[in-house]
KOLRO-236639 format. One record per residue (C-alpha): residue number from 0; residue in one letter; chain; z, y, x. Coordinates in steps of 0.1 Angstrom, whole numbers, plus 5000, padded with zeros to 4 digits. Layout:
! residues N
     n   res   chain      w      v      u
   NUM     A       A      Z      Y      X
...
***
This chain:
! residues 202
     n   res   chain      w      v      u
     0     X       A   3827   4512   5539
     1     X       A   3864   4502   5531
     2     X       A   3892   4524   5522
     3     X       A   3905   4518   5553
     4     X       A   3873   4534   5573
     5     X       A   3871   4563   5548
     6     X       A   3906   4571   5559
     7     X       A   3903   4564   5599
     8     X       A   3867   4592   5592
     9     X       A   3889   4621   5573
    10     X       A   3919   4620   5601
    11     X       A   3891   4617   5631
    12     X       A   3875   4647   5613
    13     X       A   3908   4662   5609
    14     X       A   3923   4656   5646
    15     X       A   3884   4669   5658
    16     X       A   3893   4704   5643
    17     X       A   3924   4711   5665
    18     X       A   3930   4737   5687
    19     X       A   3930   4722   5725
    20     X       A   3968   4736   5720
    21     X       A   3972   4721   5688
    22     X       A   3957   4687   5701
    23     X       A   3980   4683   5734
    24     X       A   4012   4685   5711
    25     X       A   3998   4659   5690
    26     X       A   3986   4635   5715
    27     X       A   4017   4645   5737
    28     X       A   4040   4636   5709
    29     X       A   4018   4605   5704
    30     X       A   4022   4597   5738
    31     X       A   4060   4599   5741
    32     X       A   4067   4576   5712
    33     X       A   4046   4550   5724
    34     X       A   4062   4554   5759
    35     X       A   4089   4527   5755
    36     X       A   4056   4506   5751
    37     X       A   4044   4513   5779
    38     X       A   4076   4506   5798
    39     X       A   4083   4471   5788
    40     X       A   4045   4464   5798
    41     X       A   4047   4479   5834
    42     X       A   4081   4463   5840
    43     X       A   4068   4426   5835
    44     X       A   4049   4403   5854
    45     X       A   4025   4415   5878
    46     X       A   4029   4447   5870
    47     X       A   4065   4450   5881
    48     X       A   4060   4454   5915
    49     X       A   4043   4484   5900
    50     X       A   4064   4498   5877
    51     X       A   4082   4523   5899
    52     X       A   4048   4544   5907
    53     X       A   4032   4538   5877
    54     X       A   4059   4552   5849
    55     X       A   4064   4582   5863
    56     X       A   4029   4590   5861
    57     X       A   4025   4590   5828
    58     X       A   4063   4609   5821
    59     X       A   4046   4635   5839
    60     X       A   4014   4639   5825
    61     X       A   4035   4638   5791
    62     X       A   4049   4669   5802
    63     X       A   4020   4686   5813
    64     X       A   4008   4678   5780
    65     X       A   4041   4694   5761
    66     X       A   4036   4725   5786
    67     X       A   3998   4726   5778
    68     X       A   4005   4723   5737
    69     X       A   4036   4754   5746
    70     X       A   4019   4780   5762
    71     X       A   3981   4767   5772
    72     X       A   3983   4767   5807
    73     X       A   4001   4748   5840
    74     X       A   4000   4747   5872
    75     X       A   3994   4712   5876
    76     X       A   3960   4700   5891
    77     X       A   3949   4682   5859
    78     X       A   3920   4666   5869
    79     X       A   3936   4647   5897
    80     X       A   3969   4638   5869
    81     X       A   3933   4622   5846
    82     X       A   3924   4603   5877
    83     X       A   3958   4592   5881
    84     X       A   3963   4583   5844
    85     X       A   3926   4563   5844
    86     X       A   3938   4541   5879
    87     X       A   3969   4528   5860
    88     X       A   3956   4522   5827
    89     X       A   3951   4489   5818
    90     X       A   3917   4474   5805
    91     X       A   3902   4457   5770
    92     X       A   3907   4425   5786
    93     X       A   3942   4427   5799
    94     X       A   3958   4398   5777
    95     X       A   3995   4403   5788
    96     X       A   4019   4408   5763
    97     X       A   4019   4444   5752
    98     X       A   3990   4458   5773
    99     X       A   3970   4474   5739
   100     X       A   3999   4492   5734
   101     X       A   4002   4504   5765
   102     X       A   3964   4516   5769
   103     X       A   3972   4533   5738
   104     X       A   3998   4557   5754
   105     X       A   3981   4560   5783
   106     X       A   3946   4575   5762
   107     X       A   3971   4595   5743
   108     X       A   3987   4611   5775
   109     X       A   3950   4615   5793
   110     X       A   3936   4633   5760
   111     X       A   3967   4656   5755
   112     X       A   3953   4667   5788
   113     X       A   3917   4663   5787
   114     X       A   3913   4690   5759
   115     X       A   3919   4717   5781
   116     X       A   3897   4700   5813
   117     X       A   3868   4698   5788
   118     X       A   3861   4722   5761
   119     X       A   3835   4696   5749
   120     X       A   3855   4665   5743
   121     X       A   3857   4652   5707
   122     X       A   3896   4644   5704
   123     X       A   3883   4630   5666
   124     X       A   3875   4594   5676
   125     X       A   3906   4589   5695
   126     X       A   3924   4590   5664
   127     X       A   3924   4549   5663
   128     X       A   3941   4544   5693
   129     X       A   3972   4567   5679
   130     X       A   3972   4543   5645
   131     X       A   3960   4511   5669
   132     X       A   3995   4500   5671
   133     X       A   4005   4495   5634
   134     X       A   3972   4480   5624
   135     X       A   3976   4453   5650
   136     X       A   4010   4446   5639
   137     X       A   3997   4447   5598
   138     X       A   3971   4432   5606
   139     X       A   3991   4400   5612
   140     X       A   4003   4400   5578
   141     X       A   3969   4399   5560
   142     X       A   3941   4370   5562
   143     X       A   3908   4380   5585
   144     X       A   3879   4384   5564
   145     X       A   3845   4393   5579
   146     X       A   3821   4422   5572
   147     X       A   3803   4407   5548
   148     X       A   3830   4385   5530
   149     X       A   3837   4404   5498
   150     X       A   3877   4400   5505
   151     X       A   3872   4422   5532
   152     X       A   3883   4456   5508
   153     X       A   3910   4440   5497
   154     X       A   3923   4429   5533
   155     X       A   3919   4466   5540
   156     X       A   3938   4480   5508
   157     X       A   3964   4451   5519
   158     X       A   3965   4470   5554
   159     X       A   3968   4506   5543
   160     X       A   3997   4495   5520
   161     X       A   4021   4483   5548
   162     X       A   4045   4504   5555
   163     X       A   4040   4511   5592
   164     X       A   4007   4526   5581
   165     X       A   4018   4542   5551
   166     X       A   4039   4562   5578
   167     X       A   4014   4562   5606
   168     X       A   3994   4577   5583
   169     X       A   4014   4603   5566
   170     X       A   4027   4616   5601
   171     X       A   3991   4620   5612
   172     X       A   3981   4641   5579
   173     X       A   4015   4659   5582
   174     X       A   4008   4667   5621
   175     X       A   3966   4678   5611
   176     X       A   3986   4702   5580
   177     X       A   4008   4714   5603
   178     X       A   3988   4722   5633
   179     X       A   3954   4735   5617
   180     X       A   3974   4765   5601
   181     X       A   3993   4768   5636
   182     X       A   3964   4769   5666
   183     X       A   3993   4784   5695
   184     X       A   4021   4761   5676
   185     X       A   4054   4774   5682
   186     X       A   4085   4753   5698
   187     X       A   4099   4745   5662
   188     X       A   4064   4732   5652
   189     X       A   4063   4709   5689
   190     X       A   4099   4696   5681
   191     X       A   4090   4685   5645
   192     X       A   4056   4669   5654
   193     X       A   4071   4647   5682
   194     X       A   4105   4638   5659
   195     X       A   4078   4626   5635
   196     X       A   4059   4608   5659
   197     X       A   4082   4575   5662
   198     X       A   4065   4561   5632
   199     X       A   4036   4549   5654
   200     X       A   4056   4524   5675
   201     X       A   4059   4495   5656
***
């Protein structure tokens, strides 16, 4: 296992002992900085002529999220925003410029909501898609090296030292500090979790 795995296990176990409360104002923050993301993806090519309908989909269900991670409840028929979310997100294999970035707002708006549709749902694992967007772009600055090549610890301490990560990483372990002592987080706590949060767009 590589340094880098040992960390992506201690934030998923981290982000997995959240409050639903706690968990919508991360991934709702999370959301909202990779939003401009999103944007520039929906508003090229194809997906232009979609743009219009498919934006504000996503503003809104970052808002239910920010109202969900506030006070724990809405109004809002969340189950049909999820559905919504899940028609417009784009797949693995989408290859247009941008789309991986996109998907990752998109999971990051559908979990800020999920949480409180389903008690059961492990928010842990998701915790790659939030940090998906600086290892792709460090990633381009270090040499591939395979499972077994014996390089492949070093490529990962080479990762973990950029500096998007460094502050990918340190907002997430500020956010998990933050949040775990603070279940019903307060606005001040909200405010300073998505300020923080614009370290994850590249």
């Amino acid at each position: 296992m590589s340094s880098l795995d040992e960390i992506l296990g201690d934030l998923s176990r981290g982000v997995g002992g959240l409050s639903a409360r706690a968990a919508s104002t991360l991934f709702a923050s999370s959301a909202s900085a990779l939003m401009p993301a999103f944007r520039e993806w929906a508003a090229i090519g194809v997906e232009a002529r979609e743009h219009n309908a498919r934006v504000p989909i996503v503003e809104r269900a970052i808002e239910i999220g920010f109202e969900l991670a506030t006070t724990g409840t809405t109004q809002a028929d969340l189950p049909a925003l999820l559905q919504r979310l899940e028609w417009i997100t784009p797949r693995r294999q989408d290859a247009s410029p941008g789309a991986t970035t996109a998907q990752d707002c998109l999971v990051c708006a559908d979990v800020a909501i999920r949480v409180h549709v389903d008690p059961s749902f492990s928010c842990g694992p998701v915790v790659e898609y939030l940090l998906e967007p600086v290892l792709t772009s460090a990633m381009h600055h270090v040499a591939p090296a395979s499972a077994d090549d014996p390089d492949r610890q070093r490529a990962a301490d080479a990762i973990l030292q950029d500096q998007g990560v460094m502050g990918a990483v340190g907002f997430l372990w500020f956010a998990i500090m933050s949040l775990h002592s603070r279940p019903n987080p307060d606005r001040p706590v909200i405010d300073a979790i998505k300020s923080r949060a614009a370290v994850l767009l590249p």
